[in-house]
N, C-alpha and C positions, 0 to 999 in steps of 0.2 A: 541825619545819619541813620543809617539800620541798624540796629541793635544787632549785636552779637550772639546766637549759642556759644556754646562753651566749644565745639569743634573749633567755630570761628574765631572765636577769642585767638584758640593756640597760635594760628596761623599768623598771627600779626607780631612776633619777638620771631627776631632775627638772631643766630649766632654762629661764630665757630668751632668745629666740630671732629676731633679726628674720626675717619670713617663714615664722614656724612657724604662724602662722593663732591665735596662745594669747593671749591678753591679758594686761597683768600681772597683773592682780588673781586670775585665773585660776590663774596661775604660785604666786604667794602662798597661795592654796589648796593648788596642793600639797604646797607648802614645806611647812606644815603638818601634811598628810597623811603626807608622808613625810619624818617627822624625822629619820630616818637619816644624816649625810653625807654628802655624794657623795664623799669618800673610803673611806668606811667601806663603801659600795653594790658597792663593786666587789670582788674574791678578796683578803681581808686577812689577810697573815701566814701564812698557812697556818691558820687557828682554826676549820677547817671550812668551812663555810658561811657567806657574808655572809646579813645577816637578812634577810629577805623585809620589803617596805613593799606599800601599795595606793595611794597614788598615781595612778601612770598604768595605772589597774586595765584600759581599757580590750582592752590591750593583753595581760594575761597570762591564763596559764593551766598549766595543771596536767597534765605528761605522764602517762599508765600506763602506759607502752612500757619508759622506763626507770625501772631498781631504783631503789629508792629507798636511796640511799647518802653516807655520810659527805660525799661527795668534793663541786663546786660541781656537777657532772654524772657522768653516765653515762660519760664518757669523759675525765675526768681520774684520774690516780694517785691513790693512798688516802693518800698522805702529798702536801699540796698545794705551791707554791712560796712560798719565803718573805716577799717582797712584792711587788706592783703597783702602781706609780705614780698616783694621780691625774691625769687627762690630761684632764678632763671640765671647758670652762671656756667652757660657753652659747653657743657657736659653732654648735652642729648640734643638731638635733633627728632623731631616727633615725625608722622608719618604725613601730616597736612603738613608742616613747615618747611620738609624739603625743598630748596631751592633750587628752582627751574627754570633758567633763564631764557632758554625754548617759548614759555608761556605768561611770562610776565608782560603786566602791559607797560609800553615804553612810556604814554604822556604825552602830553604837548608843552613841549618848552615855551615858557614867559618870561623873558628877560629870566630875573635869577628866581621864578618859581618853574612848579610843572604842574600843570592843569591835568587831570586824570576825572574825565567825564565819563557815566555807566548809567544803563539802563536796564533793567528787567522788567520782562513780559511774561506773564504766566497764567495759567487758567489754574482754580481750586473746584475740588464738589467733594461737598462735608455733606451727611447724612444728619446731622441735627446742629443747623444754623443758630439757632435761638438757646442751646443746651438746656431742652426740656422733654423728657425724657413722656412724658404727657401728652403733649401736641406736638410731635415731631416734624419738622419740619425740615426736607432737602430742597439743595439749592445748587446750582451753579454760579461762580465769579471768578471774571477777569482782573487782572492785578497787574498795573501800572507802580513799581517802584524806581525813579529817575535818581538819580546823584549826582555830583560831582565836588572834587576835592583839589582845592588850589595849595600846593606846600611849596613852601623854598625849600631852595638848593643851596645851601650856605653849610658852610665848613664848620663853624661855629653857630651856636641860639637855631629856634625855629621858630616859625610860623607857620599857621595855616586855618585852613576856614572850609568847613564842609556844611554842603546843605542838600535836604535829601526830602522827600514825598512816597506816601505809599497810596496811591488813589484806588479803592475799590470797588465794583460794581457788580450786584445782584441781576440774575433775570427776573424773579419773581422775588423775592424777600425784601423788598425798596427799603425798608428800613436798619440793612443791615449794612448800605453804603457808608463807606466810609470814603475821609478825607484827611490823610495826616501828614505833616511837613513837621523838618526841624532846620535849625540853622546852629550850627558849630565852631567856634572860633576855638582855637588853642594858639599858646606862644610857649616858649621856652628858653631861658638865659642861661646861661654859662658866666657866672663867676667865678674864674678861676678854675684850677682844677679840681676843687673838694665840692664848691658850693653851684647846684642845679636851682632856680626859681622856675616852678612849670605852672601854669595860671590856663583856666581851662572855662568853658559857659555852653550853655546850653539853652535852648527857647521851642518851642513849641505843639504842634497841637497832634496828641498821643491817644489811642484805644488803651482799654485794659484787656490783659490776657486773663480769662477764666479763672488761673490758676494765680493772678499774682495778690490776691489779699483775700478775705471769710466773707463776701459780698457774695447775697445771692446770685449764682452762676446767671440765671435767665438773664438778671440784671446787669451782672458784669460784662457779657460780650453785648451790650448796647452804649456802653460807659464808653465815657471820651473826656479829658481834659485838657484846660492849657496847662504846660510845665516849664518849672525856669529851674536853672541849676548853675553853679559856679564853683572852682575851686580853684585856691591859691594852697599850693606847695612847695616847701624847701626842704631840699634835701641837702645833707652833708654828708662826704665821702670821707673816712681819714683814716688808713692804713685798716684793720681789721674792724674798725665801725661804721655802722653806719646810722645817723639822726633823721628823721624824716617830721615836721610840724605841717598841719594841716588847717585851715580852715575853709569850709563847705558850706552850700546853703541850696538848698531845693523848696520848692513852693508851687502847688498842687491846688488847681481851681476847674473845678468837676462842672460838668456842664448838666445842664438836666435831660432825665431818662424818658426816652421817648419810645411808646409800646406801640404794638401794631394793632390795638384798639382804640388808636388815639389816646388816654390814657398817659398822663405825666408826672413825676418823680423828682423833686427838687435834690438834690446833693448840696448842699452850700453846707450840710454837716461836717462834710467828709473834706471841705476845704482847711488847707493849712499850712505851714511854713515850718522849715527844718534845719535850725544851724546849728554846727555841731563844730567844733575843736577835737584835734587829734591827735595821739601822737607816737610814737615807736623810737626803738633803740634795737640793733643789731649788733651780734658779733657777732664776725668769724670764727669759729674754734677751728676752721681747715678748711680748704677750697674747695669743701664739698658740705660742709656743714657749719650753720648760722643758728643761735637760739635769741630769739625777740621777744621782747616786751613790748605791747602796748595799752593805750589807752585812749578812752573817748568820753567825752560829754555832752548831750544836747540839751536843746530845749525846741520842743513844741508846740505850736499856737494854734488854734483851730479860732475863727472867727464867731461861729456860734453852736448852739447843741443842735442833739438831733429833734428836739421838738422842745416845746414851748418849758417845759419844767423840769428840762436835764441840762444841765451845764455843760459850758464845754470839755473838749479832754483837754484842753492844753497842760504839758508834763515836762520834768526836766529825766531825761535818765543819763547813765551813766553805764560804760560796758568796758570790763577789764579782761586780756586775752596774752596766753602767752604759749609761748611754742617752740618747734624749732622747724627750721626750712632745711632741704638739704638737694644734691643734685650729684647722682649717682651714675658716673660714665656708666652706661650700656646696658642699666639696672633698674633704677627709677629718678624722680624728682619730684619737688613739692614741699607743701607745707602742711604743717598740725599746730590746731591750737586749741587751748580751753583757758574757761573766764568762767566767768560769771558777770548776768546784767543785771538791775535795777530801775524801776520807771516810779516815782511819785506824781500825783497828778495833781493839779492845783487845787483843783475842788475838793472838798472834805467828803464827798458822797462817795467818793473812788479811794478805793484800797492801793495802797500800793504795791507792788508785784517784783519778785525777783526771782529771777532761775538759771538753771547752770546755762553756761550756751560755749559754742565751739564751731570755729570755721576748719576743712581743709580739703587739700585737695594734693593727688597724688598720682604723676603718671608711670605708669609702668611701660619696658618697652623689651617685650619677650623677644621681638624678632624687631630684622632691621625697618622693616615696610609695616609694622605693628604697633599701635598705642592703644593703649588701654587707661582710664581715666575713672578715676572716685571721686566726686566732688560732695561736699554736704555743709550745713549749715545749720544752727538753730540759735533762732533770734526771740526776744519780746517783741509782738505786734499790736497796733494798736485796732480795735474792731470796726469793721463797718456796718455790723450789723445789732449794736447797743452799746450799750457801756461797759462790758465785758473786756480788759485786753486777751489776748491769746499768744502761746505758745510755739513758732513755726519752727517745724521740722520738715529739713528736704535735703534727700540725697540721689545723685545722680550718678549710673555708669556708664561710660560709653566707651565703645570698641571704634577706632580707625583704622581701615586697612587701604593702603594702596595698592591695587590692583595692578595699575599701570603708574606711569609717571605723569599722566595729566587725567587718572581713572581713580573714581576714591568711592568707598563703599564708608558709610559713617551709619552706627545703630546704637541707638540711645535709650534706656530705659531710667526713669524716673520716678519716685514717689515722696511722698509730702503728708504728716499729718499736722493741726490746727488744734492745740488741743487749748479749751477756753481756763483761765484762771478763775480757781475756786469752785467750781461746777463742775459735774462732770454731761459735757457737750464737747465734742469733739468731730472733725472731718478729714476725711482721707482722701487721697488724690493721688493717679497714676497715670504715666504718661508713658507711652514705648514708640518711638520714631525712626523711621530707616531712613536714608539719605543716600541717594549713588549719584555723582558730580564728575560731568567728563569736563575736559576745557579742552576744545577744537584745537584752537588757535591762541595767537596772544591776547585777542577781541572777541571770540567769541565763544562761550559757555552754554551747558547746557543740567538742567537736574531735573532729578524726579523724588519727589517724599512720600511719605505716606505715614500716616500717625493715626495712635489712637486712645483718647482721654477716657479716664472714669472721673469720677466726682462721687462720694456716701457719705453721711452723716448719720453716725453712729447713733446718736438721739437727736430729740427736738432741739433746734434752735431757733432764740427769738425771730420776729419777723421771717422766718423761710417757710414758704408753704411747700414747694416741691422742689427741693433742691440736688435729688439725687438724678445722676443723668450719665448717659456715655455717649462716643463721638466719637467718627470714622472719618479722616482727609486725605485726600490725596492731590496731588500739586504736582505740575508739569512747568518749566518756566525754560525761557532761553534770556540769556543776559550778554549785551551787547557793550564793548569797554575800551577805550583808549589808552 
């Protein structure tokens, strides 16, 4: 599958809308299309990636700017948050989600599935390949991202199975090719009308983005892992509540770092396993506002340390959040929460750490062809750069504007600071992306992006010799779809 931006993400919850210009019958079309939940649609559990639907196809499309990684984006952490609220309840229609049945792709019908095959072609040239701000190095690459997605068509339950490659190729930087592929299964049951079973997995072989953990950057855009991930959920529906139980599990096995001085890097530190229990409770207080509780507990295992006389970090934590969701005809929608998290680690050499944290996210929608979007987060991390954990803070705003009805202008601005526990070492990180996405036809797309990173550290950190750097991309791609 291709990870989502947060643009992308919206695009995939379907609803009805007064003033959305959709018809129901329309709307029921895309139920259909996209059988997915709209609970399920949005960052779940931390289990990787929610699955990609086509749906409101009109609207999506397919980055080559950013890596293609475990995380929901390019600029989330490699380990995700443990849950997001459903807050999505046919109030708004956003300006990517508009439904446009002019530009949706039909499929290929399978007996009672529909086969939905895509490809994108694109060319990238990034002014510093390597994110070293020291020996800079530009490059040209071409970018082969292939998919396809097989889902039934059934009135009740779903199924379906997606599997996706992102292959890329340098002229001159040979060691910056990459090779990545994933395979996706999701199901979902219907017992009855209260109770949902969605059971979801994920398998393989991922880059890291720059931005998604405290690993020296030079290092991190050469990083590559295998990733496995699973999640079983039940949800319960019952008049103004809603119960949602979780259990997840991701597992992270980092390949070794290979330099263009020949020159090699073992990661089997940075290997490890992640299962975690979840859980949430919702009310209604009004068809337009919910306040939730939830909670979570993990544990983590790391197989060994980073060198012969440090132990592993394996840790259990623990992260409490609570909030309210709410969904405001013609106004805004979204959620807010704050907790507090907790990490003990099993070794006695490691302190253990706790600090305030808080997920949300909030669309505003000033005009009718307008979205406006705040997302943020702040989580315990664990280090890849000592035995340090860190603090991650990252908030993101991004403006949608529909131009036309298959013309989308999408500009993102982002930043993130790392700040280490106990020490004062800390890093800061800024991302600002424009996006313009036309879709021709029902098959055939076309974007152009253009982004551009910092990376500073505010003082010395362990292991980084030259960590501070910045980076210029731009991305051309056409994507071909059934």
């Amino acid at each position: 599958m291709n990870c989502l931006a947060p643009s992308e993400m919206k695009s995939l919850r379907v609803k009805v809308t007064r003033g959305s210009g959709r018809s129901l019958a329309a709307s029921l079309r895309a139920r259909r299309e996209a059988r997915l939940s709209p609970q399920s649609a949005v960052l779940v559990l931390g289990a990787g990636c929610a699955l990609s639907v086509s749906g409101s196809a009109s609207a999506q499309g397919t980055s080559v700017i950013n890596t293609y990684t475990f995380s929901p984006d390019s600029f989330s952490t490699l380990v995700t948050p443990a849950l997001s609220p459903d807050y999505t309840r046919g109030h708004n229609v956003s300006a990517l989600e508009e439904w446009q049945p002019d530009y949706a792709p039909p499929g290929a019908p399978i007996g009672s599935f529909v086969l939905h095959p895509q490809a994108t072609l694109g060319v990238v040239a990034d002014n510093n390949v390597y994110a070293n701000d020291a020996n800079r190095k530009a490059d040209i690459s071409t970018v082969l991202k292939p998919s396809a997605m097989i889902q039934s068509d059934w009135s009740r339950h779903m199924l379906q199975l997606q599997v996706s490659g992102d292959f890329r190729r340098y002229a001159t930087q040979l060691p910056r090719n990459q090779n990545s592929w994933s395979v996706q299964p999701a199901g979902e049951i219907n017992l009855g009308k209260n109770l949902v079973v969605h059971l979801e997995a994920q398998a393989g072989r991922y880059y890291e983005s720059p931005f998604s953990s405290d690993l020296n950057p030079q290092d991190q855009v050469l990083s590559n892992f295998f990733g496995v991930g699973g999640l079983a959920k039940v949800t319960y529906n019952g008049g103004r509540s809603r119960f949602t139980f979780a259990y997840d599990h991701e597992g992270f096995d980092f390949a070794t770092l290979r330099f263009q001085d020949g020159t090699t890097t073992d990661q089997r530190y940075r290997n490890r396993a992640v299962n975690r229990i979840s859980a949430q409770g919702e009310y209604g207080i009004s068809p337009s506002l919910a306040v939730f509780v939830a909670a979570a507990a993990d544990k983590t295992h790391y197989t060994v340390g980073q060198n012969a006389v440090t132990p592993p970090l394996s840790s259990t934590g623990q992260n409490f959040i609570t909030g309210i969701s709410f969904d405001l005809t013609g106004v805004m929608r979204g959620s807010v929460g704050v907790g507090y998290s907790h990490r003990d680690y099993d070794a006695s050499s490691y302190k253990g750490v706790g600090a305030f944290s808080a997920q949300f996210r909030v669309d505003f929608f000033p005009y009718r062809l307008t979205t406006v979007s705040l997302l943020g987060q702040r989580l315990i991390q664990d280090s890849g750069l000592g035995s340090t954990p860190y603090v991650d803070t990252r908030i993101t705003a991004e403006v949608d504007q529909s131009l036309r009805r298959n013309l989308f202008l999408i500009g993102t601005v982002s930043a993130a600071r790392q700040s280490y526990s106990g020490i004062s070492q800390s890093r800061s990180l800024e991302q600002v992306q424009a996006t313009l996405r036309y879709q021709a036809s029902r098959w055939l797309g076309f974007q152009a992006e253009a982004s551009y990173k910092t990376s500073k550290y505010a003082s010395p950190v362990p292991n980084v010799q030259t960590g501070n750097y910045s980076d210029a991309t731009l991305g051309l791609s056409v994507t071909v779809r059934r």
